[in-house]
BAPATOR-12291 format. One record per residue (C-alpha): residue in one letter; x, y, z; residue number from 1. Coordinates in nm, 4 decimals. Layout:
<rs>
+--------+----------+----------+----------+-----+
: residu :       xx :       yy :       zz : num :
+--------+----------+----------+----------+-----+
:      A :        X :        Y :        Z : NUM :
...
+--------+----------+----------+----------+-----+
</rs>
This chain:
<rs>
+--------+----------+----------+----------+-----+
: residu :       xx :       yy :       zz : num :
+--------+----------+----------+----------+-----+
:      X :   0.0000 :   0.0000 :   0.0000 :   1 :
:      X :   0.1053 :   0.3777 :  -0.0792 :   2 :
:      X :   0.1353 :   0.4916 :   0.2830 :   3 :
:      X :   0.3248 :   0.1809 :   0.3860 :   4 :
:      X :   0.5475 :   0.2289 :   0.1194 :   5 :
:      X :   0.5979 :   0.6358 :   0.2473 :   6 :
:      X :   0.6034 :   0.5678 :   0.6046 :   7 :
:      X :   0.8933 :   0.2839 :   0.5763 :   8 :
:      X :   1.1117 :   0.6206 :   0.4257 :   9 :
:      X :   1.0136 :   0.9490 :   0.6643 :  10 :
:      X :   1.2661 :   1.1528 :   0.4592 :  11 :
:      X :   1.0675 :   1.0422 :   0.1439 :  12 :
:      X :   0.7310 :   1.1001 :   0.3130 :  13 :
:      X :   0.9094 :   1.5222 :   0.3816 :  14 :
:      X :   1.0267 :   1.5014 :   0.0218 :  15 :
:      X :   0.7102 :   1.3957 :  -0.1370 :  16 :
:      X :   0.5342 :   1.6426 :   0.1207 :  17 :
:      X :   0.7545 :   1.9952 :   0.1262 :  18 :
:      X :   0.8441 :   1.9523 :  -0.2862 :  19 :
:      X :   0.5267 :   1.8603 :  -0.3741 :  20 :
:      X :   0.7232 :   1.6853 :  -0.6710 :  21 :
:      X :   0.7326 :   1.3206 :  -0.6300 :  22 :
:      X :   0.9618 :   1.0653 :  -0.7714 :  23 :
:      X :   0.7535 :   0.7700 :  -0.8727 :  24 :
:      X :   0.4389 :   0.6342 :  -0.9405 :  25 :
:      X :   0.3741 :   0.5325 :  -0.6089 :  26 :
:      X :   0.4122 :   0.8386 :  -0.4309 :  27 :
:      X :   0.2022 :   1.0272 :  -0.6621 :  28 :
:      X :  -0.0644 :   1.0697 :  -0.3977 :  29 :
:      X :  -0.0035 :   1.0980 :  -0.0313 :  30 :
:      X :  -0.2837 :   0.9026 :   0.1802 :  31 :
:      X :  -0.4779 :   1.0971 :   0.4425 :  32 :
:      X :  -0.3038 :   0.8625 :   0.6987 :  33 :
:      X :   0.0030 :   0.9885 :   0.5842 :  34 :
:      X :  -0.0670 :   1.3711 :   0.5976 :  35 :
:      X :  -0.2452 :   1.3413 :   0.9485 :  36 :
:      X :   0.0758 :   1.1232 :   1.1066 :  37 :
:      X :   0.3399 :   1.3992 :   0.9442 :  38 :
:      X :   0.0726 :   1.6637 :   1.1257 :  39 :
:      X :   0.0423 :   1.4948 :   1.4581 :  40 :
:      X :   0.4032 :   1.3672 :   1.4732 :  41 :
:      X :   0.6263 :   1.6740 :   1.3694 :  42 :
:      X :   0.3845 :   1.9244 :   1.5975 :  43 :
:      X :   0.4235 :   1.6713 :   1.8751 :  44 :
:      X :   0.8109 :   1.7487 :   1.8206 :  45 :
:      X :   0.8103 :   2.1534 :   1.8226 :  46 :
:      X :   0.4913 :   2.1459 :   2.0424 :  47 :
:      X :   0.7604 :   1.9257 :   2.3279 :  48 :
:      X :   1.0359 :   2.1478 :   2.2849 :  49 :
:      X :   0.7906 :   2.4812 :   2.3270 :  50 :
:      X :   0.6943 :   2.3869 :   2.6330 :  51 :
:      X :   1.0020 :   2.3180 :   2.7658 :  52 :
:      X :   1.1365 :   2.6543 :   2.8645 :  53 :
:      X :   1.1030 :   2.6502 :   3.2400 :  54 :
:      X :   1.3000 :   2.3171 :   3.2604 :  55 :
:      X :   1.5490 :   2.4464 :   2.9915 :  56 :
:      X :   1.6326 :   2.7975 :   3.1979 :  57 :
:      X :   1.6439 :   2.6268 :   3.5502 :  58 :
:      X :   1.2572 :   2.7485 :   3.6771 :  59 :
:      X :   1.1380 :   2.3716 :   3.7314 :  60 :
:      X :   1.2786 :   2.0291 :   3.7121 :  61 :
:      X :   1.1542 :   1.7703 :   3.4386 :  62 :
:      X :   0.9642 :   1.6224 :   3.6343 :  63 :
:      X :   0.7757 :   1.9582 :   3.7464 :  64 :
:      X :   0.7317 :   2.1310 :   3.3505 :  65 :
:      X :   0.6759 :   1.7408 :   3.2380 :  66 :
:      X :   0.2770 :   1.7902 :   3.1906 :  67 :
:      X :   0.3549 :   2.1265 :   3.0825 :  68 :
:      X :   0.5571 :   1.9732 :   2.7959 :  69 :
:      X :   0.3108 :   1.7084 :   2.7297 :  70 :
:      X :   0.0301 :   1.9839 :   2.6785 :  71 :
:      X :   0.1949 :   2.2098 :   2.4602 :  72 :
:      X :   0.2852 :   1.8907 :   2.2150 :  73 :
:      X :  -0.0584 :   1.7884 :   2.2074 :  74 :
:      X :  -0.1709 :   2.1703 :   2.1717 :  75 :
:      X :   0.0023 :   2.2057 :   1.8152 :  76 :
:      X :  -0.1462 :   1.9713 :   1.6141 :  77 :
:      X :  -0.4934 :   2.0721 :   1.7782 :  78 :
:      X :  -0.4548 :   2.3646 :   1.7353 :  79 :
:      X :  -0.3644 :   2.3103 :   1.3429 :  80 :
:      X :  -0.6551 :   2.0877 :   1.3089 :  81 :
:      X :  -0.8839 :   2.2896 :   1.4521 :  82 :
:      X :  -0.7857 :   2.6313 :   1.2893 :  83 :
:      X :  -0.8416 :   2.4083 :   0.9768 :  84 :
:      X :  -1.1716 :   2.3014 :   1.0687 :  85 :
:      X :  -1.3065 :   2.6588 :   1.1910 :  86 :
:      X :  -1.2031 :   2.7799 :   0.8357 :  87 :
:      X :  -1.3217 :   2.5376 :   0.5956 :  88 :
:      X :  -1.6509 :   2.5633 :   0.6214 :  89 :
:      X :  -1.6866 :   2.9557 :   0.4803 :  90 :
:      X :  -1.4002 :   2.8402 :   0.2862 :  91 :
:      X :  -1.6395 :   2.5642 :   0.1272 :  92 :
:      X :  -1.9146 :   2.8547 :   0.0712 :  93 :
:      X :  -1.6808 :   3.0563 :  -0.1032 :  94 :
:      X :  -1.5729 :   2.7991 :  -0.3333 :  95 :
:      X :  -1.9193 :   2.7002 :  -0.3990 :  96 :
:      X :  -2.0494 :   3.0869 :  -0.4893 :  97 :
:      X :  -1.7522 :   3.1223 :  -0.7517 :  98 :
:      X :  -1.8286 :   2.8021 :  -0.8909 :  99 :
:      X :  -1.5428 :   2.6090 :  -0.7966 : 100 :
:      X :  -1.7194 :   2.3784 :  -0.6215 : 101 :
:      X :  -1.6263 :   2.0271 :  -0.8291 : 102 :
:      X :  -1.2548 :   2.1475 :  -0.7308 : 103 :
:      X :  -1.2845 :   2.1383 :  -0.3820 : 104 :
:      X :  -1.1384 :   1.7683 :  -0.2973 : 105 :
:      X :  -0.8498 :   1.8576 :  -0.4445 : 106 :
:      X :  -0.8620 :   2.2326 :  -0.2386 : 107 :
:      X :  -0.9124 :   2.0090 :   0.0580 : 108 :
:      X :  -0.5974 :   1.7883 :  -0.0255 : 109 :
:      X :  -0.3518 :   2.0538 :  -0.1006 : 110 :
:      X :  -0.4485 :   2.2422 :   0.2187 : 111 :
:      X :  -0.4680 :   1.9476 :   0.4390 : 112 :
:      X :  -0.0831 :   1.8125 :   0.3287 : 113 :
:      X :   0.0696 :   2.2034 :   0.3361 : 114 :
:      X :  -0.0825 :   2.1641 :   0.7087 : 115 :
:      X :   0.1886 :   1.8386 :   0.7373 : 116 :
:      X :   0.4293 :   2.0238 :   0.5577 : 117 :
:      X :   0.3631 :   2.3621 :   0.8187 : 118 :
:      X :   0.4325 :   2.0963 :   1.0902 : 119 :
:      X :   0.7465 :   1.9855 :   0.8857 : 120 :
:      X :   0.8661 :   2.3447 :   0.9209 : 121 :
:      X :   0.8192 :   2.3625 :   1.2976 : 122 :
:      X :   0.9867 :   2.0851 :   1.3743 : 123 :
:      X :   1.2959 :   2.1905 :   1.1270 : 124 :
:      X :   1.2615 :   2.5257 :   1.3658 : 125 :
:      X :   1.2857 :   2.3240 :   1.7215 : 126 :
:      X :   1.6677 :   2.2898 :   1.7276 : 127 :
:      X :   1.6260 :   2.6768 :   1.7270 : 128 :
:      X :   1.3760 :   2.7608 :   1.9781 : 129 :
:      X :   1.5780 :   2.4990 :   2.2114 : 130 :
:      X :   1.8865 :   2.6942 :   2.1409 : 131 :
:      X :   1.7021 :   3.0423 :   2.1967 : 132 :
:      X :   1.6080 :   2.9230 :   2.5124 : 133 :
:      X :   1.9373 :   2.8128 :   2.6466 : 134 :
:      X :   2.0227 :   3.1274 :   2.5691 : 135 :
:      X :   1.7879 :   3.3131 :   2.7904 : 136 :
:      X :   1.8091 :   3.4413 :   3.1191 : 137 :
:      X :   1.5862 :   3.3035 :   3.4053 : 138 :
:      X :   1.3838 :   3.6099 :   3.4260 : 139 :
:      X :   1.0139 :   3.7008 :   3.3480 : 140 :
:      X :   1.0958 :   3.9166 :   3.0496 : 141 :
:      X :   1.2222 :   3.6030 :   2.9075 : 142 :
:      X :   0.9438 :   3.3963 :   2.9728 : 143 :
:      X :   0.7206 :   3.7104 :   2.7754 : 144 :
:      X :   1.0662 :   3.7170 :   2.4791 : 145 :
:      X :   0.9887 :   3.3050 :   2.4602 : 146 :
:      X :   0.6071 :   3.3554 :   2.3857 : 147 :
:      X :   0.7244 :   3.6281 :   2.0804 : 148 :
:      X :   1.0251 :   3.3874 :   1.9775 : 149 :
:      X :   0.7594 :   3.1238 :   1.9573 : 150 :
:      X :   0.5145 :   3.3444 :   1.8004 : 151 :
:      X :   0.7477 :   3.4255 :   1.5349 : 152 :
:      X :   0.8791 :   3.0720 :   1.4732 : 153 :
:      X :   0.5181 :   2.9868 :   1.4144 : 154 :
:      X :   0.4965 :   3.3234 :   1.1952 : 155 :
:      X :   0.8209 :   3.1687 :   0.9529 : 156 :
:      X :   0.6318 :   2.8548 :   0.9504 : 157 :
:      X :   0.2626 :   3.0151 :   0.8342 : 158 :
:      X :   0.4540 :   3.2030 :   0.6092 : 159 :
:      X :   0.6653 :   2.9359 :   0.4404 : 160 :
:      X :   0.3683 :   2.6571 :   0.3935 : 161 :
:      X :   0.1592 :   2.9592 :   0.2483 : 162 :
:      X :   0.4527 :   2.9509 :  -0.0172 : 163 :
:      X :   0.4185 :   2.5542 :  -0.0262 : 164 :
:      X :   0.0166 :   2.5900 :  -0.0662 : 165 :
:      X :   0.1066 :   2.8424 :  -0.4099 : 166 :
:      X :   0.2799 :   2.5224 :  -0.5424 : 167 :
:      X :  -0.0442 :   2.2962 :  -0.4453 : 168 :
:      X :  -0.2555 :   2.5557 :  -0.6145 : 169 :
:      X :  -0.0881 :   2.6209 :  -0.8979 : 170 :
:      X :  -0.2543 :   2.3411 :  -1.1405 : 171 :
:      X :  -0.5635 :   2.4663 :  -1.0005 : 172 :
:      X :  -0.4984 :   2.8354 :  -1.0671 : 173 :
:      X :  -0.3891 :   2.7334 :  -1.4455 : 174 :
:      X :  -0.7257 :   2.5069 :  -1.4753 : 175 :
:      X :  -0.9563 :   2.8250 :  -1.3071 : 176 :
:      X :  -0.7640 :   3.1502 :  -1.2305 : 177 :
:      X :  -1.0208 :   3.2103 :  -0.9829 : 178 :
:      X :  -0.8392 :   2.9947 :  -0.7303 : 179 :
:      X :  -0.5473 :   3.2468 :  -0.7335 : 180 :
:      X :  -0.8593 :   3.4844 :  -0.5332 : 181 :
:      X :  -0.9868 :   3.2030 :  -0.2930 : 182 :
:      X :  -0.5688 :   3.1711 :  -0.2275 : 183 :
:      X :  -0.5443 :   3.4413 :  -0.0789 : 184 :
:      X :  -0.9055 :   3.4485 :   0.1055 : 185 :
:      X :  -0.7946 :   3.0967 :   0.2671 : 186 :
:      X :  -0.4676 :   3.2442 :   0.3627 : 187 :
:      X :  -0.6803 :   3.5548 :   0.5379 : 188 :
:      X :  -0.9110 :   3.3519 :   0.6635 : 189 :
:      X :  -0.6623 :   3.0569 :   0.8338 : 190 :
:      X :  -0.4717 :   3.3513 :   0.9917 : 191 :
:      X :  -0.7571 :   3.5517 :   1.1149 : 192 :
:      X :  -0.8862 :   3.2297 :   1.2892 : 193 :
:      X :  -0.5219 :   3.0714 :   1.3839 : 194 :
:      X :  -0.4008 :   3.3807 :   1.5829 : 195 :
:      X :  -0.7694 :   3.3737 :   1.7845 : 196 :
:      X :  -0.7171 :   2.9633 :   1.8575 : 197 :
:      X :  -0.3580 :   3.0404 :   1.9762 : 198 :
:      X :  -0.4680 :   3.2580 :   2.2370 : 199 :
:      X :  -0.7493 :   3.0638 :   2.3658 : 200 :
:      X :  -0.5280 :   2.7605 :   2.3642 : 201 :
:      X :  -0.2533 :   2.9247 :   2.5754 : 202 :
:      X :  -0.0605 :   2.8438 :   2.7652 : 203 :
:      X :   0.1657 :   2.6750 :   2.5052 : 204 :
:      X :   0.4942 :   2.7298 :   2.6953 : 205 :
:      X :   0.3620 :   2.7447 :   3.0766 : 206 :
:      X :   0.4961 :   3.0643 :   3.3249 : 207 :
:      X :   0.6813 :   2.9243 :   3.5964 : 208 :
:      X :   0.5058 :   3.1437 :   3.8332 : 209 :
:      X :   0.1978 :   2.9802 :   3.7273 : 210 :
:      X :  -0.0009 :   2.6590 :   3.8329 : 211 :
:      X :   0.0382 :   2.3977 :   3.5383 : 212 :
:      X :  -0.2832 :   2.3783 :   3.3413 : 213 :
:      X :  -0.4426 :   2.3063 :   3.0109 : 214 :
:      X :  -0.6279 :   2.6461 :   2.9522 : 215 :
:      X :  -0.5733 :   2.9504 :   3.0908 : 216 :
:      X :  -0.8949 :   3.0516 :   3.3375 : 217 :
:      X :  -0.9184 :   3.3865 :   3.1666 : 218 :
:      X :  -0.8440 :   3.1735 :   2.8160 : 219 :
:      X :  -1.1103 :   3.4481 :   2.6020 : 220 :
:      X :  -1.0455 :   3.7795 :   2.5138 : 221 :
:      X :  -0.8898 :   3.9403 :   2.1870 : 222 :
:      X :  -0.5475 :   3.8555 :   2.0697 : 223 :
:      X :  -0.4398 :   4.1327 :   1.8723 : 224 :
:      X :  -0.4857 :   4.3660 :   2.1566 : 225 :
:      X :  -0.3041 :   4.1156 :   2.3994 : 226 :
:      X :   0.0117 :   4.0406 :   2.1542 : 227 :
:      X :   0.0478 :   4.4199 :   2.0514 : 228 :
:      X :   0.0528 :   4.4348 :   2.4706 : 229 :
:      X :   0.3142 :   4.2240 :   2.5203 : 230 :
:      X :   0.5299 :   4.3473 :   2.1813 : 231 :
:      X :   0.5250 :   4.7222 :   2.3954 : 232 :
:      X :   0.5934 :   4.5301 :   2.7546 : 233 :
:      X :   0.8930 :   4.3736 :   2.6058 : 234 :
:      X :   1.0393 :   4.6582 :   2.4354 : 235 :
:      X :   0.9822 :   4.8823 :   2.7329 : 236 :
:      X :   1.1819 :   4.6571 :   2.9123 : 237 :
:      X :   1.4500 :   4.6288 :   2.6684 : 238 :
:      X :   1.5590 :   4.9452 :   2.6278 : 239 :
+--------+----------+----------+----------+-----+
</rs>
């Protein structure tokens, strides 16, 4: 079987997945089993090393930011799938309104394996958030410079599968050059709702000072206004 065949190479499986160009016959189409292990397995990677950061700078033993750790790798690929999930639907609509309707399994397929290869990213990134954080003081303001190094790991990783997704779309794009529009309103859309899910997921890297949970208590309120709070804290206390 095709995913066997993938799965018994992982570096073919990232090949087949980030070049979107594969080799043979067999690897022509990735399986959905395929796509949802590279999802679940490389954000279980970065999602581990995230929430390592009060082990890494001294603030708690292993055995103390252990759940921590174990929550933040589970909270990647959730929060991945269900970013995806909030979007689709309008995303669906909007297909369906411009008549691209008949195209959507293929829509779904390229958006669901640059999700695996956004995870593929991440985990490329760990070795660098782990060295970041070795790097960092055991202070506060580094606990508040982890959650905007974090931030903008996952920021290099949006950005670069949103690159791998113009690949997936491009025999689309040639076939209907309406899908070049619903690109970029998927690429809207998945950030408007990813930033919102990211917040109300938090804590993905656990404060020290803090009792170790799943959600925050206060886990609503408005992002954008939070993160541009915390850019200005940080900076204030930089310079």
């Amino acid at each position: 079987m095709d995913w066997i065949y993938l799965l018994s190479s992982p570096l073919r499986t990232v090949d087949a997945i980030l070049r979107h160009q594969p080799s043979g016959a067999r690897e022509s189409r990735l399986s959905w089993m395929v796509v949802l292990g590279a999802v679940v397995f490389c954000g279980l990677v970065y999602g581990t090393v995230m929430g390592s950061h009060a082990w890494v700078v001294g603030k708690r033993s292993l055995n103390e930011q252990g759940l921590q750790m174990f929550y933040s790798a589970i909270k990647v690929p959730l929060l991945l799938g269900v970013t995806t999930s909030v979007a689709l639907p309008s995303f669906f609509v909007f297909n369906t309104i411009l008549g691209l309707r008949d195209d959507f399994g293929v829509v779904m397929r390229s958006i669901l394996s640059v999700q695996a290869g956004l995870t593929i990213i991440l985990a490329s990134l760990a070795p660098i958030t782990l060295f970041f954080y070795v790097s960092s003081p055991a202070t506060q303001a580094a606990y508040q410079s982890a959650i905007l190094f974090n931030a903008m790991m996952f920021g290099t990783a949006s950005v670069s599968a949103q690159l791998l997704l113009r690949v997936y779309y491009r025999p689309l794009i040639v076939k209907n050059p309406l899908h070049r529009r619903m690109l970029w309103v998927w690429i809207g859309l998945y950030a408007f709702v990813g930033i919102q899910c990211g917040w109300i997921l938090r804590p993905f890297i656990g404060d020290h000072q803090l009792e170790t949970a799943f959600f925050r208590k206060d886990k609503f309120g408005n992002a954008y206004v939070k993160v541009w709070e915390m850019v200005c804290d940080v900076f204030l206390n930089f310079f």
